[in-house]
FIDORO-97492 format. One line per 2 residues: number of its first residue (from 1); their letters; for each residue x, y, z of N, C-alpha, C, CB. Coordinates in pm, whole numbers, always signed. Each point is the difference from the previous one (the first is absolute). Glycine has a CB too. Layout:
BEGIN
NUM = A = X,Y,Z,X,Y,Z,X,Y,Z,X,Y,Z; ...
//
This chain:
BEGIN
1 = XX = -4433,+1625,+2444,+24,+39,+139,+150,-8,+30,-231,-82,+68; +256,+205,-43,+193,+26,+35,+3,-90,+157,+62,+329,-120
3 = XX = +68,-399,+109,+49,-95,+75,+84,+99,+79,-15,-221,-154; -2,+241,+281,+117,+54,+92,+65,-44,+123,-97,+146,-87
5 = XX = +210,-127,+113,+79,-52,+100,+96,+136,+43,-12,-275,-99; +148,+233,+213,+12,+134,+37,+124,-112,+136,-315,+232,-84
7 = XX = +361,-118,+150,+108,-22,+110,-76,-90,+140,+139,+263,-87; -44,-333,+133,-59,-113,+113,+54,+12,+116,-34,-158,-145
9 = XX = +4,+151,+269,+67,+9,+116,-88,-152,+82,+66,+331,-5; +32,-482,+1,-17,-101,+48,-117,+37,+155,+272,-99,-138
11 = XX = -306,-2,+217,-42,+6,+128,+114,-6,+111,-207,-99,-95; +286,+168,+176,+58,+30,+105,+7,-129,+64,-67,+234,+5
13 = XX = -41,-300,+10,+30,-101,+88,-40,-140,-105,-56,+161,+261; +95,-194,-373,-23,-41,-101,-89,-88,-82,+157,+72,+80
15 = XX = -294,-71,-10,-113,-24,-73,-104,+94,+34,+61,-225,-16; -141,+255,-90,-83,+119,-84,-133,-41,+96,+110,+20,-307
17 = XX = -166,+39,+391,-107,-19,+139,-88,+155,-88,+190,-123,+322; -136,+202,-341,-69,+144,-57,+53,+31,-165,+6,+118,+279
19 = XX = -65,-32,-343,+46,+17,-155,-19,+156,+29,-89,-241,-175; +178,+345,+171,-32,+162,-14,+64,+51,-183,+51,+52,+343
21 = XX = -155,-21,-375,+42,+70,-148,-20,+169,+7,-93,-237,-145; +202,+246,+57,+54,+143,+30,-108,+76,-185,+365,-75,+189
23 = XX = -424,+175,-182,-51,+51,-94,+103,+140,-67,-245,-111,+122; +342,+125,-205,+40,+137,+1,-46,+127,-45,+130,-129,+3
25 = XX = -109,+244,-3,-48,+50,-65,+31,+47,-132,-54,+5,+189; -13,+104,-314,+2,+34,-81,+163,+50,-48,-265,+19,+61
27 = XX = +327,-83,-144,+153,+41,-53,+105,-101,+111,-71,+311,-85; +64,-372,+169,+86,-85,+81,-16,-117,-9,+14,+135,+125
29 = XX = +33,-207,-128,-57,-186,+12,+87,-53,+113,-47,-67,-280; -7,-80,+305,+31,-72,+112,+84,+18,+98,-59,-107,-126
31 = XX = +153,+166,+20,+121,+3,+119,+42,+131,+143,+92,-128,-243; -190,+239,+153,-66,+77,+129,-41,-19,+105,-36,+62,-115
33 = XX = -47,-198,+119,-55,+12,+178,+65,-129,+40,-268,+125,+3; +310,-195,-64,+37,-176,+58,+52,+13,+128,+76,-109,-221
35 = XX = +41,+258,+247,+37,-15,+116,-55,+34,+146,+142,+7,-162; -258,+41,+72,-106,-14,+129,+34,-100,+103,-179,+57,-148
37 = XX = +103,-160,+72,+24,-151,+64,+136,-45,+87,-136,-56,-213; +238,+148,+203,+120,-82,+81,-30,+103,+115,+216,-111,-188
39 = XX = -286,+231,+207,-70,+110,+103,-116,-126,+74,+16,+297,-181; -54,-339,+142,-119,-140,+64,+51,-87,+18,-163,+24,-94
41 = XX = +242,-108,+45,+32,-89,+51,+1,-67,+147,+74,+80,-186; +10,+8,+257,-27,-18,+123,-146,+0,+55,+216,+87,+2
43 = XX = -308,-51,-65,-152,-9,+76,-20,-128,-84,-117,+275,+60; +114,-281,-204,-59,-118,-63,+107,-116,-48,-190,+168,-76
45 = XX = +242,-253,+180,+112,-65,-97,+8,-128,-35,+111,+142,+80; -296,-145,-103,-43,-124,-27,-52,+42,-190,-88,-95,+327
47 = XX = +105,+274,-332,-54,+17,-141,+92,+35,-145,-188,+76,+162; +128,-152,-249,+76,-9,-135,-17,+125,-44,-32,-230,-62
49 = XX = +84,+335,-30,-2,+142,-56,+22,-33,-116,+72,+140,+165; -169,-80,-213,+33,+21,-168,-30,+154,-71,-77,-268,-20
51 = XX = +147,+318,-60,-19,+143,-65,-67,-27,-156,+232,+116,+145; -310,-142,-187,+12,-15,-159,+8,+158,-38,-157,-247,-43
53 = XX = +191,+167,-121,+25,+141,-56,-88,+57,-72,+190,-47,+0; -254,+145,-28,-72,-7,-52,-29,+11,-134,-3,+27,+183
55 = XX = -89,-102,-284,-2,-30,-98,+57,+85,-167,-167,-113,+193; +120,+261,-151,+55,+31,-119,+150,+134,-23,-289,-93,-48
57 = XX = +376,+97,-7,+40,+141,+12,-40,+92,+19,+76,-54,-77; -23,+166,+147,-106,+165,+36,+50,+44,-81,-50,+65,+220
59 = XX = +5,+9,-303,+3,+88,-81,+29,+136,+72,-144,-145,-144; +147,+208,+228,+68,+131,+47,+93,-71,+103,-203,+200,-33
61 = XX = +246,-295,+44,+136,-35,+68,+63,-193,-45,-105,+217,+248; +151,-165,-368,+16,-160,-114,+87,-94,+87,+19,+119,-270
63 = XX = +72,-45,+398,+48,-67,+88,-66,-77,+85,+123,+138,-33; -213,-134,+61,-152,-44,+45,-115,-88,-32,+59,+170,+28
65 = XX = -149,-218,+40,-72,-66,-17,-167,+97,+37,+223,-219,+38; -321,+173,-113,-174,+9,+56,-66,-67,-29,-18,+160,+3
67 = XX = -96,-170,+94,-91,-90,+4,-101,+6,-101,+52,-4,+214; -61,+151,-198,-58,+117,-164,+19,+99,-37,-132,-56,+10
69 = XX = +89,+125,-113,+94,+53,-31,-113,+157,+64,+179,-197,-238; -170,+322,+264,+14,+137,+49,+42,+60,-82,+25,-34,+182
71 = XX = -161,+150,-213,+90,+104,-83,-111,+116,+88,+111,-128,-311; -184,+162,+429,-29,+29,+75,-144,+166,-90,+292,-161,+184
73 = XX = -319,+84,-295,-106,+60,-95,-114,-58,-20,+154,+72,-99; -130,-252,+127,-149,-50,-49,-76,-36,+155,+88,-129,-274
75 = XX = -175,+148,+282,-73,+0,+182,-8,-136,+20,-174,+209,+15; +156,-320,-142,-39,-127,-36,+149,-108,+34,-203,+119,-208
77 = XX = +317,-43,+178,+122,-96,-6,+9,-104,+91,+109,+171,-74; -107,-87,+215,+22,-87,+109,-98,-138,+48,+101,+232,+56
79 = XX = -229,-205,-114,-78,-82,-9,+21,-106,-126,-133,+176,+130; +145,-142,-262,+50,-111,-105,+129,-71,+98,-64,+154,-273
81 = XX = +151,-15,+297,+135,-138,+39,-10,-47,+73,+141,+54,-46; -229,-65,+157,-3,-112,+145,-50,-102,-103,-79,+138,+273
83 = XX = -34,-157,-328,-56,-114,-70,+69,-51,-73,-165,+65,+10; +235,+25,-97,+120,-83,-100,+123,-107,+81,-19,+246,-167
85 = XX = +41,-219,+301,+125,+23,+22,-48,-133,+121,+112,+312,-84; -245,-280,+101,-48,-100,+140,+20,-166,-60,-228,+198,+113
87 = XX = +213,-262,-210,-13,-113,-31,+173,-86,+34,-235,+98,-190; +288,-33,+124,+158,+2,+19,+49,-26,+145,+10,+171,-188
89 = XX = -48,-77,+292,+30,+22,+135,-94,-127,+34,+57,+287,+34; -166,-319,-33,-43,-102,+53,+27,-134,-8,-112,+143,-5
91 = XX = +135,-143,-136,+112,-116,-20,+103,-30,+75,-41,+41,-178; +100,+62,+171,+153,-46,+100,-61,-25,+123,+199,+157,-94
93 = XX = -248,-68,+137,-74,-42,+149,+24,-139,+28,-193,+156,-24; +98,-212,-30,-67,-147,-45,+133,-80,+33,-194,+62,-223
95 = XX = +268,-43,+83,+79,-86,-18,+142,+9,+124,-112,+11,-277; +167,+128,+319,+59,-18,+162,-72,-95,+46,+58,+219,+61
97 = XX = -189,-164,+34,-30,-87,+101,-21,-160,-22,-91,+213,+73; +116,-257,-188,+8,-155,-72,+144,-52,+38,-161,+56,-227
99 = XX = +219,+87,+167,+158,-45,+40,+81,-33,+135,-8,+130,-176; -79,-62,+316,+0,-42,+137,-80,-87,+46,+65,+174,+26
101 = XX = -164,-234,-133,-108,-40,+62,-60,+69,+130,+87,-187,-107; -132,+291,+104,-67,+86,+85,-124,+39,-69,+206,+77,+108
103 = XX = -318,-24,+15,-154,+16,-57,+13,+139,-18,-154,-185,+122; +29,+292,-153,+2,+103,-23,+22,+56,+148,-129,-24,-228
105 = XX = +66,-20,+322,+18,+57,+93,+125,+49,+104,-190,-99,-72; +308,+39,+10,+132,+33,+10,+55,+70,-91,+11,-161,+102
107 = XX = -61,+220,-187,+61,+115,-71,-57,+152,+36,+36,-181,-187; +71,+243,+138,+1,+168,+62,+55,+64,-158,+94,-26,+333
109 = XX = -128,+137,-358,+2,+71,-80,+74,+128,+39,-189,-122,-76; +265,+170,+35,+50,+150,+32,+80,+66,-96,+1,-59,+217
111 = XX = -75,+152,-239,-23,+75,-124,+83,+179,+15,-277,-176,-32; +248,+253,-96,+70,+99,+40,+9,+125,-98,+113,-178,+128
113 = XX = -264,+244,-157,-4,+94,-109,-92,-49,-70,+209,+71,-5; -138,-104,-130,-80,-105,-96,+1,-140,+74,+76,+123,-234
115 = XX = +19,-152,+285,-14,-138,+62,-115,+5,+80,+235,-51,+3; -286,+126,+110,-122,-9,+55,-141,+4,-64,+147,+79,+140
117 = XX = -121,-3,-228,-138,-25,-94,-55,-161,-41,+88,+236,-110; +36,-264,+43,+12,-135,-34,-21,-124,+118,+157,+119,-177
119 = XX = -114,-84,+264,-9,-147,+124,-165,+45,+101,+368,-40,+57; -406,+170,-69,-161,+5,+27,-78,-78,-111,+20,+240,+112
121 = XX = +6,-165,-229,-95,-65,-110,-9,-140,+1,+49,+172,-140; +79,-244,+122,+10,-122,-43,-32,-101,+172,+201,+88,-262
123 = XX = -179,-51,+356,-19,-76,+130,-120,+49,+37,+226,-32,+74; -328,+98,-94,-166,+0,+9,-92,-40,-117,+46,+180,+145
125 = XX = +22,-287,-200,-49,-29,-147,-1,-182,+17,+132,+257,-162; +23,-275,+252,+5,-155,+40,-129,-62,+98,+276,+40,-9
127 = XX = -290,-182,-46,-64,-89,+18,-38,-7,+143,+96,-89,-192; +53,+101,+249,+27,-90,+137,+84,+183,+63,+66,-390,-92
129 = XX = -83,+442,+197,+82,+82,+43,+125,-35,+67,-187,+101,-3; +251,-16,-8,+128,+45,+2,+50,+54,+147,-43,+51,-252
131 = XX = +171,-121,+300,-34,+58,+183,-12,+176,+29,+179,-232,+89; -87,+252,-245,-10,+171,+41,+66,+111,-107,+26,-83,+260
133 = XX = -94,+151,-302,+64,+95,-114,+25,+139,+91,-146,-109,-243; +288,+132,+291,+64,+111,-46,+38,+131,-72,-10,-155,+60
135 = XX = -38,+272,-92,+12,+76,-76,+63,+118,+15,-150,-110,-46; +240,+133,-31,+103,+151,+81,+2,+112,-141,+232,-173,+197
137 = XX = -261,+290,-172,-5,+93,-81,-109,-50,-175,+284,+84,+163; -425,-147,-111,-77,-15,-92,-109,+34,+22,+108,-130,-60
139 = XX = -192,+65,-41,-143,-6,+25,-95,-97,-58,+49,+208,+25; -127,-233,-31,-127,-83,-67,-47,+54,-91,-65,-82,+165
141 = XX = +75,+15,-339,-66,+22,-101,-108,-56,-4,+162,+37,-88; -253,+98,+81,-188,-43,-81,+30,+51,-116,-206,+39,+181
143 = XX = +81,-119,-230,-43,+42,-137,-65,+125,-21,-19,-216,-31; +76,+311,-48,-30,+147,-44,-136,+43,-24,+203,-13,-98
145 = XX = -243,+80,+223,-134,+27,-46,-138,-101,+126,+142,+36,-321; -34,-107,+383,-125,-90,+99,+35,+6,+132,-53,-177,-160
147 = XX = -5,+223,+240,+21,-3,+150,+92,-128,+65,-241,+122,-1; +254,-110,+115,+47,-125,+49,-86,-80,+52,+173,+91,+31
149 = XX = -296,-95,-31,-129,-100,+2,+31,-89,-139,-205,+185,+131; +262,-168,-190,+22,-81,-127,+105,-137,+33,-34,+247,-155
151 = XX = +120,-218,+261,+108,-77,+20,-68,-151,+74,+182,+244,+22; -298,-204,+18,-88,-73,+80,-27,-158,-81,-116,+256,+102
153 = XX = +60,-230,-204,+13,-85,-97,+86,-42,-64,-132,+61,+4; +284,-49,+28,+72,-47,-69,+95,-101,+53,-50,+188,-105
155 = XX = +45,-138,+244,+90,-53,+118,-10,-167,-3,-51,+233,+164; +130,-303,-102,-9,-132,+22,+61,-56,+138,+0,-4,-250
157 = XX = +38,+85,+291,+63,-16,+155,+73,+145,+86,+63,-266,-105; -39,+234,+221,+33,+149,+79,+101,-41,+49,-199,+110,+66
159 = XX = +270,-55,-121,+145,-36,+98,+48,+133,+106,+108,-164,-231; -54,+167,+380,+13,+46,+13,+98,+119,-44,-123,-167,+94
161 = XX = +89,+319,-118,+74,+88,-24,+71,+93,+36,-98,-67,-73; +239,+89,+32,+68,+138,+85,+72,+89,-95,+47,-132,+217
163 = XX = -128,+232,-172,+59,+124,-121,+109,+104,+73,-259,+11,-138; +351,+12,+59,+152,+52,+92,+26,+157,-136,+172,-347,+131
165 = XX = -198,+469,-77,+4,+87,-98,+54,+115,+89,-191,-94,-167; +312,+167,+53,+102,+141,+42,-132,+92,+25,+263,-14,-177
167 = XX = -300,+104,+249,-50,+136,+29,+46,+68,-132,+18,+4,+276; +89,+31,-298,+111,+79,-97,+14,-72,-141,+147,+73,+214
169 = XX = -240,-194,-282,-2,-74,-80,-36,+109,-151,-62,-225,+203; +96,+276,-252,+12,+47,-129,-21,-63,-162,+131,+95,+174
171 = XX = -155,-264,-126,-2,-60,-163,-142,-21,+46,+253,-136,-113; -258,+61,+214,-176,-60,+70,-20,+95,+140,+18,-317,-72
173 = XX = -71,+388,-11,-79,+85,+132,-22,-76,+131,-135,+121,-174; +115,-42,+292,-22,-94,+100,-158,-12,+30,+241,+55,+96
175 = XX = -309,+5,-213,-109,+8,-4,-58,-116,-41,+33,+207,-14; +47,-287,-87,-46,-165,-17,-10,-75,+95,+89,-5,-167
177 = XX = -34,+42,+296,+13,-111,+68,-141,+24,+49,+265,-40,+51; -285,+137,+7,-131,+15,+38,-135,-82,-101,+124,+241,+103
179 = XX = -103,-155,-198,-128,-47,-117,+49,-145,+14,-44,+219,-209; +108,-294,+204,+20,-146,-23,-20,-56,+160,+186,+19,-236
181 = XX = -167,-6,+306,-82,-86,+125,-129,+56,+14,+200,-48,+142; -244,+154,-167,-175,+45,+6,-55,-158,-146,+19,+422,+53
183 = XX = +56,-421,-146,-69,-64,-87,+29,-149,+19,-1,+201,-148; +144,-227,+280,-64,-153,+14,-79,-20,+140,+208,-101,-145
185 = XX = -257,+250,+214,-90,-6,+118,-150,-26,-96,+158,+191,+208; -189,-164,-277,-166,+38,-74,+63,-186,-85,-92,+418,-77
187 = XX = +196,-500,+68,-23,-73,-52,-37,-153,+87,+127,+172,-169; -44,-114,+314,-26,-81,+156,+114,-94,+5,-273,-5,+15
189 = XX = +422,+72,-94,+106,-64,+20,+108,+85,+148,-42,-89,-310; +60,-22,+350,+110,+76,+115,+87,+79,-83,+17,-190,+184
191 = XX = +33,+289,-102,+81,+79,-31,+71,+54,+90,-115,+16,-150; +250,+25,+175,+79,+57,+95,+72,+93,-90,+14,-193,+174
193 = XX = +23,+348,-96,+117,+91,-94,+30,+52,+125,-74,+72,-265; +220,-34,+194,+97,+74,+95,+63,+137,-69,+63,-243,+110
195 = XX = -86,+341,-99,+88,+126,-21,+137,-14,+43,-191,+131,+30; +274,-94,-119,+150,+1,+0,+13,+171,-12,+65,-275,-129
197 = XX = -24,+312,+211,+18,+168,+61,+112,+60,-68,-73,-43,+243; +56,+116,-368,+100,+60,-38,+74,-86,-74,-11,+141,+168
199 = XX = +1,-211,-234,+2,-126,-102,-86,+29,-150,+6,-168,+235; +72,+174,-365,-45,+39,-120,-7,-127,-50,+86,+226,-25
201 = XX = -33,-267,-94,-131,-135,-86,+180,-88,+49,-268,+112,-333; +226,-195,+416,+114,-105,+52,+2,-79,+119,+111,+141,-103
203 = XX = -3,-183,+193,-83,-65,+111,+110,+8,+93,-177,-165,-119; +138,+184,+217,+58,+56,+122,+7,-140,+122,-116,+282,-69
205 = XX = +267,-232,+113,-9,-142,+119,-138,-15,+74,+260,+33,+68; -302,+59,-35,-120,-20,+108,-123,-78,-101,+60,+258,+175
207 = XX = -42,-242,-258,-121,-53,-139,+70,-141,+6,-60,+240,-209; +137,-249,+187,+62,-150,+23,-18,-81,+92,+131,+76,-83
209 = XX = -114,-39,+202,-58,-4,+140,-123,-62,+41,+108,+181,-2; -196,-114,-77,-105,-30,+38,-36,-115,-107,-47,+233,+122
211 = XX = +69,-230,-270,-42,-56,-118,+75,-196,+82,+22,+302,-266; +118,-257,+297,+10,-159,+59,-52,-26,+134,+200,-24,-124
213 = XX = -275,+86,+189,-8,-45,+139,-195,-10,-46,+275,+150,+201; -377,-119,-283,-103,-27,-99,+29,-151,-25,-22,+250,-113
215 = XX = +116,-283,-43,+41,-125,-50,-17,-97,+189,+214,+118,-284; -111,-101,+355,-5,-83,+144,-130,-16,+1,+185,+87,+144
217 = XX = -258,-10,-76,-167,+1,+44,-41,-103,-72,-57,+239,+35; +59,-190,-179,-85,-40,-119,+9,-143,-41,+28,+224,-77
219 = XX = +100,-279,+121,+36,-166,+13,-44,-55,+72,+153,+8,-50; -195,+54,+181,-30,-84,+116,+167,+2,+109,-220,-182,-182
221 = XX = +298,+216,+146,+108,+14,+94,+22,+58,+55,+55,-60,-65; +24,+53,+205,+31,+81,+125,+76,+132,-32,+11,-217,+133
223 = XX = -87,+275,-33,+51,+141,-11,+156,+56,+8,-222,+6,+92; +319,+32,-158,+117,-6,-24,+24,+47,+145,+29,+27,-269
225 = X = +119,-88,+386,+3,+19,+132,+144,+106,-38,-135,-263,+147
//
C-alpha cells in the first residue's frame, strides 16, 4: 500500500477544529488545489488543509501525478483504480485526523476529476461518516455492468453531498453529474449539485462560492456575514 502525503496550509487561527483534504485530479498533484484553502480561510479558520499527492506517476503527463492510471479503452479501469487506489487514501485519512486528533465527523473531502471519484468511493465506504464530500467536475464509479442498486450494499455511511459541474465540461460530460446523483438518490444518500454556466472541465469562482459556503454549513458554522 503506497504511502502518500502532499502540500499543507496550517489552521488560520492556530489549532485544527476542522481537517479539509483536497483530492486532485488526473496528471496534477497537490499542489493544484491547496490554494483553494487560503480562498476559505476566511470562512474556515479553525481548518487544517492538506493536498496529498497522489500515489503514482501519470503516464500521459510524467510531470504529474494519478490516483490510476486511464487509458479511456477498458470500461473496467475506473472501477479497478478506485479499489486499487482506495486503501491508500483511507489510510491517510485515518492517519490526518490522528494527527489533529479530530473524529471523522470533522473532516471534508474535496475532490476534482479523478479526485472526486476517489473521495465518493473512499468516504461512502468509511466506518464513521464524514461531515461532507465535495465534488467538482466528477462522478461516481460503479462497477461495470451493475446498476446503482448495487452501491446499496456496499455503502457504510452517507455523508452529505455536493456535486459542482461546467455545462461546457468536455473531459466529464455534464451528463455524469446527473447519472451520479440519480445513483446516490436510488442509494438514499444526500446529495446537492450546482451547474456552473458556461464552465468546461474546471472551477469557476461561483463553484467556489458555493463549495466553501457547503464546507461552512457542513461544520456546523455560521453563515459567512
Amino acid at each position: 500500500m503506497a504511502s502518500i502525503d502532499g502540500p499543507r496550509l496550517a489552521p488560520r487561527s492556530g489549532r485544527a477544529r476542522q481537517l479539509v483534504v483536497f483530492l486532485h485530479g488526473y496528471g496534477a498533484d497537490g499542489n493544484d488545489l491547496i490554494e483553494i484553502g487560503r480562498q476559505w480561510q476566511p470562512w474556515l479558520p479553525d481548518a487544517a488543509f492538506v493536498a496529498p499527492h497522489a500515489p503514482e506517476a501519470c503516464g500521459m503527463a510524467p510531470m504529474g501525478r494519478q490516483w490510476f492510471p486511464l487509458t479511456f479503452r477498458d470500461p473496467h479501469e475506473r472501477w479497478r483504480g478506485v479499489n486499487h487506489a482506495g486503501p491508500s487514501l483511507d489510510a491517510f485519512l485515518s492517519t490526518e485526523l490522528e494527527r489533529h486528533d479530530l473524529p471523522a465527523s470533522k473532516l471534508a473531502l474535496v475532490g476534482f476529476s479523478q479526485g472526486t471519484m476517489m473521495a465518493l468511493h473512499v468516504a461512502l465506504r468509511r466506518p464513521a461518516p464524514v461531515a461532507a464530500v465535495l465534488g467538482y467536475s466528477g462522478m461516481l464509479v460503479v462497477e461495470e455492468g451493475k446498476g446503482p442498486e448495487s452501491l446499496k450494499s456496499q455503502i457504510r455511511s452517507k455523508p452529505p453531498i455536493l456535486l459542482v459541474h461546467g455545462d461546457r465540461d468536455d473531459v466529464i460530460p455534464v451528463e455524469a453529474l446527473f447519472m451520479t446523483s440519480d445513483a446516490l438518490g436510488v442509494a438514499e444518500i444526500p446529495c446537492q449539485w450546482h451547474l456552473s454556466a458556461g464552465v468546461a472541465h474546471g472551477i469557476d469562482a461561483e463553484g467556489l462560492r458555493h463549495g466553501g459556503l457547503f464546507l461552512t454549513q457542513s461544520f456546523g458554522l455560521p453563515y459567512p456575514g
